[in-house]
C-alpha positions as CSV (number, residue, x, y, z in Angstrom):
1,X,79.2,127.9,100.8
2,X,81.2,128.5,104.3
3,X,78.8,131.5,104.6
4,X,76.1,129.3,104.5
5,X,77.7,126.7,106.7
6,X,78.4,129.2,109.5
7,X,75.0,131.0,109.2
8,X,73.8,127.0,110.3
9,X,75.7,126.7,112.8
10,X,75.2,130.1,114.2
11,X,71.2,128.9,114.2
12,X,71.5,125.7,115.2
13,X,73.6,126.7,118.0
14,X,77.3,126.0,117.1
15,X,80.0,124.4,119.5
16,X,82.3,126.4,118.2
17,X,82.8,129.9,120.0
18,X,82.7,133.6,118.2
19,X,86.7,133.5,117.8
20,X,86.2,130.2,115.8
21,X,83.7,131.4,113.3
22,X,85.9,134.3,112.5
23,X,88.7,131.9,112.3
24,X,86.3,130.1,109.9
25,X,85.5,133.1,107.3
26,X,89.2,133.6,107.9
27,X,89.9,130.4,105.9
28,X,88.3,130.9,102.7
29,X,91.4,133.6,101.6
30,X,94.2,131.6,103.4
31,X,96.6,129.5,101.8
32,X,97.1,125.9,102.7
33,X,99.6,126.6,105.5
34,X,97.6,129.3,107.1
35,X,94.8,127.3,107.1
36,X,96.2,124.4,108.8
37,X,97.4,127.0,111.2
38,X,94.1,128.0,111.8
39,X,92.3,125.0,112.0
40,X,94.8,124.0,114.5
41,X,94.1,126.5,116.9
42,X,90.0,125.8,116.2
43,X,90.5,122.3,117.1
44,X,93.0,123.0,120.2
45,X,90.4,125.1,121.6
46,X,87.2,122.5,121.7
47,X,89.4,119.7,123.0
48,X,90.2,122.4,125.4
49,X,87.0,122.9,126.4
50,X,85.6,119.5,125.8
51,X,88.6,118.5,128.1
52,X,89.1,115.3,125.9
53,X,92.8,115.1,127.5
54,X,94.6,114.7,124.1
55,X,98.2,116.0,124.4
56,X,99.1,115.2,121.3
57,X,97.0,117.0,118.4
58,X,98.0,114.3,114.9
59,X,95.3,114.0,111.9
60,X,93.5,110.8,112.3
61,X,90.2,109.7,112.0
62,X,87.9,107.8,115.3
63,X,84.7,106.9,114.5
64,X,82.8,105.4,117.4
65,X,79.0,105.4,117.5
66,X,78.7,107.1,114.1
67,X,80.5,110.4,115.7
68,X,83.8,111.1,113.5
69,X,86.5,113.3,114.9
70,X,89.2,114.9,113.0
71,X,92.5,115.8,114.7
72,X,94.5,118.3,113.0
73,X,98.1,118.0,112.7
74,X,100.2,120.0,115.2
75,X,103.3,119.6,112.7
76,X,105.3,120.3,109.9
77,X,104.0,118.8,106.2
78,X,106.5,116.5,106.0
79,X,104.9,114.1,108.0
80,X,102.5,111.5,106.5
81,X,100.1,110.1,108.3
82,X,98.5,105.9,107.9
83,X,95.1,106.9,106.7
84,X,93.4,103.4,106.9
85,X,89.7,103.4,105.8
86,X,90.4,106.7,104.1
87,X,91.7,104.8,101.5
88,X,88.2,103.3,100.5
89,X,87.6,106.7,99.4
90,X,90.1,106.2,96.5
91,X,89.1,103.3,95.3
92,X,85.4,104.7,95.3
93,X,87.2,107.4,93.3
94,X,88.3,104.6,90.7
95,X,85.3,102.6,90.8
96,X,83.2,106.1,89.2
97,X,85.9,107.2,87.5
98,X,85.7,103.3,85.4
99,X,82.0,103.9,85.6
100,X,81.7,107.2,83.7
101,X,84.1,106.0,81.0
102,X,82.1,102.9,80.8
103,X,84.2,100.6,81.7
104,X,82.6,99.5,84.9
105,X,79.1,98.8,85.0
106,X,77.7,98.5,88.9
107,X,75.5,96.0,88.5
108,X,77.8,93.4,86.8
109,X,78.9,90.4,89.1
110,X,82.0,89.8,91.0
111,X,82.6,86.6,88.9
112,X,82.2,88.8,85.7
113,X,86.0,89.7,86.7
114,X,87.2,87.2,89.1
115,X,85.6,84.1,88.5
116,X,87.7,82.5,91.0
117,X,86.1,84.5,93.8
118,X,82.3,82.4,94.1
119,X,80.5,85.8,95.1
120,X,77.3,84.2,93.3
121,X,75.1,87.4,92.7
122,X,77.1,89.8,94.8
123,X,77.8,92.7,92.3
124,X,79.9,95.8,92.5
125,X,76.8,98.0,93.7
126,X,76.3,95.6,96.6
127,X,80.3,96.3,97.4
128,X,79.8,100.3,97.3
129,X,76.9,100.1,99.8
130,X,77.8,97.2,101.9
131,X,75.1,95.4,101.1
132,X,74.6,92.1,103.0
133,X,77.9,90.0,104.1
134,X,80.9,89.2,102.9
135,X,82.9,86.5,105.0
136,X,85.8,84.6,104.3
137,X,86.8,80.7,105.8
138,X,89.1,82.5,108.4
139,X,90.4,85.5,108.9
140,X,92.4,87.1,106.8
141,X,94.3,88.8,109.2
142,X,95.2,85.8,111.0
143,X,97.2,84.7,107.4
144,X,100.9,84.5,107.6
145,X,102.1,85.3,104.0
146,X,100.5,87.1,100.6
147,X,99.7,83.5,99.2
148,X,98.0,82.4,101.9
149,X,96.2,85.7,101.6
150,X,95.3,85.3,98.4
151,X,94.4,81.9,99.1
152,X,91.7,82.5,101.8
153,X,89.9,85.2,99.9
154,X,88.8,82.8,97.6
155,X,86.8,81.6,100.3
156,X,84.8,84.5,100.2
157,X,81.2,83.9,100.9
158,X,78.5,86.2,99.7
159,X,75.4,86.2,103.3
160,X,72.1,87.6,102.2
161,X,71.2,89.0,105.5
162,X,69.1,92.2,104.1
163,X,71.2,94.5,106.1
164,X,74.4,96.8,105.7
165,X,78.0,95.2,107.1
166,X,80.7,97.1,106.9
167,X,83.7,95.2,105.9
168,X,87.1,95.3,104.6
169,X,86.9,92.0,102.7
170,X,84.1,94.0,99.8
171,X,86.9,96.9,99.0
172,X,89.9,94.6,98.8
173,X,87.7,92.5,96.1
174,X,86.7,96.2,94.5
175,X,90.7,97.1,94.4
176,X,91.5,93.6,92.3
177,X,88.2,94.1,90.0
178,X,90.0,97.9,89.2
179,X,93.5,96.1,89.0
180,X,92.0,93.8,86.2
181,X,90.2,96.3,84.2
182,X,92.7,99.1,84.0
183,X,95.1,95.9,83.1
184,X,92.9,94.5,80.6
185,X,92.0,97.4,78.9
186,X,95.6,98.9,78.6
187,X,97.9,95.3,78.7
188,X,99.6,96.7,81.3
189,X,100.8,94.6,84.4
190,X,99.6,97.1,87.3
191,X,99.7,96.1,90.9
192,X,97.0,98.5,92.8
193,X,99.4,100.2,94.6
194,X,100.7,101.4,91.0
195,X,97.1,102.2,89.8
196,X,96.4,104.4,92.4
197,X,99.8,106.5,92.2
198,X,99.1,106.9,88.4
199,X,94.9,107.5,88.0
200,X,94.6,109.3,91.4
201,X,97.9,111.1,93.2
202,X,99.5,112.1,90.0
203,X,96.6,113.2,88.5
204,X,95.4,115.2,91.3
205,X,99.0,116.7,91.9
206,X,98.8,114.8,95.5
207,X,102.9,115.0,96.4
208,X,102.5,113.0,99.5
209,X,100.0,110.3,99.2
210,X,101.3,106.9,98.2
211,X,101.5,103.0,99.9
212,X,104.2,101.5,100.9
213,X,106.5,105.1,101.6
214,X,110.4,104.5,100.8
215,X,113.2,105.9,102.8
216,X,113.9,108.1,99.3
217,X,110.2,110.3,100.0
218,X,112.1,111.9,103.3
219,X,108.7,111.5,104.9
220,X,108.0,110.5,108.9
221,X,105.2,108.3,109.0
222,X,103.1,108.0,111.8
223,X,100.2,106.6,113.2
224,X,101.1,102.9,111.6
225,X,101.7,101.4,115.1
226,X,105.8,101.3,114.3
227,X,105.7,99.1,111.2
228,X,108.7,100.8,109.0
229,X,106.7,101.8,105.9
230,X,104.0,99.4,106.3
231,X,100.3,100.4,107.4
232,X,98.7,99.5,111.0
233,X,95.9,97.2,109.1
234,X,97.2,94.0,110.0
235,X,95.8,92.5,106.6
236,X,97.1,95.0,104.3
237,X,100.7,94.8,106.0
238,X,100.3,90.9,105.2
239,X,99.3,91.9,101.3
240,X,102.3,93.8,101.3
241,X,101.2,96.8,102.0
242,X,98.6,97.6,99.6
243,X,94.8,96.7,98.7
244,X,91.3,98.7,98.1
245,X,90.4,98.7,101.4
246,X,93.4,100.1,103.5
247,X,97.2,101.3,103.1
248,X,97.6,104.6,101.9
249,X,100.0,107.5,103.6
250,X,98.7,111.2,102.9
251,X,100.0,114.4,104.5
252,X,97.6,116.9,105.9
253,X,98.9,119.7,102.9
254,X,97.2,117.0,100.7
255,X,94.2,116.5,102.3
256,X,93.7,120.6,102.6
257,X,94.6,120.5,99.0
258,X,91.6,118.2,98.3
């Protein structure tokens, strides 16, 4: 697979110099640490050349005009890094996860599970691809406490518009609908944060991805704008730290590891 990747490159004329590429089928017989090591110096090199004017090299994700750039960590593995939007990907994990099993079916509605949310015919498929608009009476950033929160998403307003919206407000819906299945179907009393750490971190062996890191994990966190343990989403820090669309920590061993 690699192979094939640099062959394309290599055709399509690459950024990334000789030394790179060798650096690239160096990878495929490192171990985790080597590789960061490697990608590191790959990375350091094109923002050298590219003269982007970083001086500090931290794993984060930019995307601006559809172009996504991925900074590699120049840093132990203890640190653990806000991965905002990245966290999306895990409840997209969930949702198929729920799917396969049968438990979720993507084109049942919104109010099938949370009939206090008036989503009319928005269903989980329309969530996944961002299907139309989803608005809310109010931001819910601009909400002071997790009951006002709470409050104001009931206000959510399913737009037919015909078009793709990204949005926050879809994902946070998608991590309560997981919340109340994996609840109902085991009588269990999970908050999402909980979910997560159970059907997705320990499962996958991931040592360093969680919400809400304690002082007890012996992790720095960065890249949360200075908040303690709390992400830099100013709607998930409101939540309490936690929901489908934002909040999760992750270390870049984990993220090799996946």
């Amino acid at each position: 697979m690699i192979e094939e990747q640099i062959n394309l490159l290599k055709k399509n004329g690459s950024i990334f110099s000789k030394q790179d590429i060798y650096i690239l089928k160096r990878l495929c017989t490192k171990t985790n640490k080597e590789k960061i090591k490697d990608l590191k110096k790959i990375v350091e090199n094109f923002i050298n050349k590219r003269n982007f004017g970083v001086k500090r090299i931290d794993i984060g994700i930019s995307i601006k005009k559809f172009k996504t750039i991925i900074q590699v960590p120049k840093t132990n593995l203890t640190r653990i890094y806000d991965i905002a939007s990245i966290t999306k990907l895990f409840t997209l994990k969930l949702t198929y996860d729920l799917y396969s099993e049968g438990i979720i079916n993507l084109n049942e509605k919104i109010t099938d599970s949370l009939p206090q949310i008036n989503l009319q015919n928005c269903t989980i498929e329309d969530i996944l691809k961002m299907n139309n608009s989803i608005e809310t009476k109010g931001k819910l950033s601009e909400t002071k406490t997790k009951e006002e929160f709470e409050n104001r998403l009931l206000t959510a307003n399913y737009i037919v518009t015909n078009k793709s919206k990204y949005t926050d407000i879809g994902f946070i819906i998608l991590g309560k609908i997981i919340e109340y299945k994996i609840n109902k179907l085991n009588n269990l009393k999970m908050e999402y944060k909980e979910i997560v750490n159970t059907y997705v971190s320990d499962q996958l062996n991931l040592k360093s991805t969680m919400f809400v890191p304690t002082k007890n994990n012996n992790f720095e966190i960065i890249g949360n704008g200075n908040h303690l343990n709390l992400p830099h989403d100013p709607k998930t820090r409101i939540y309490g730290g936690f929901t489908g669309a934002a909040g999760l920590f992750s270390s870049a061993e984990d993220f090799i590891s996946l």
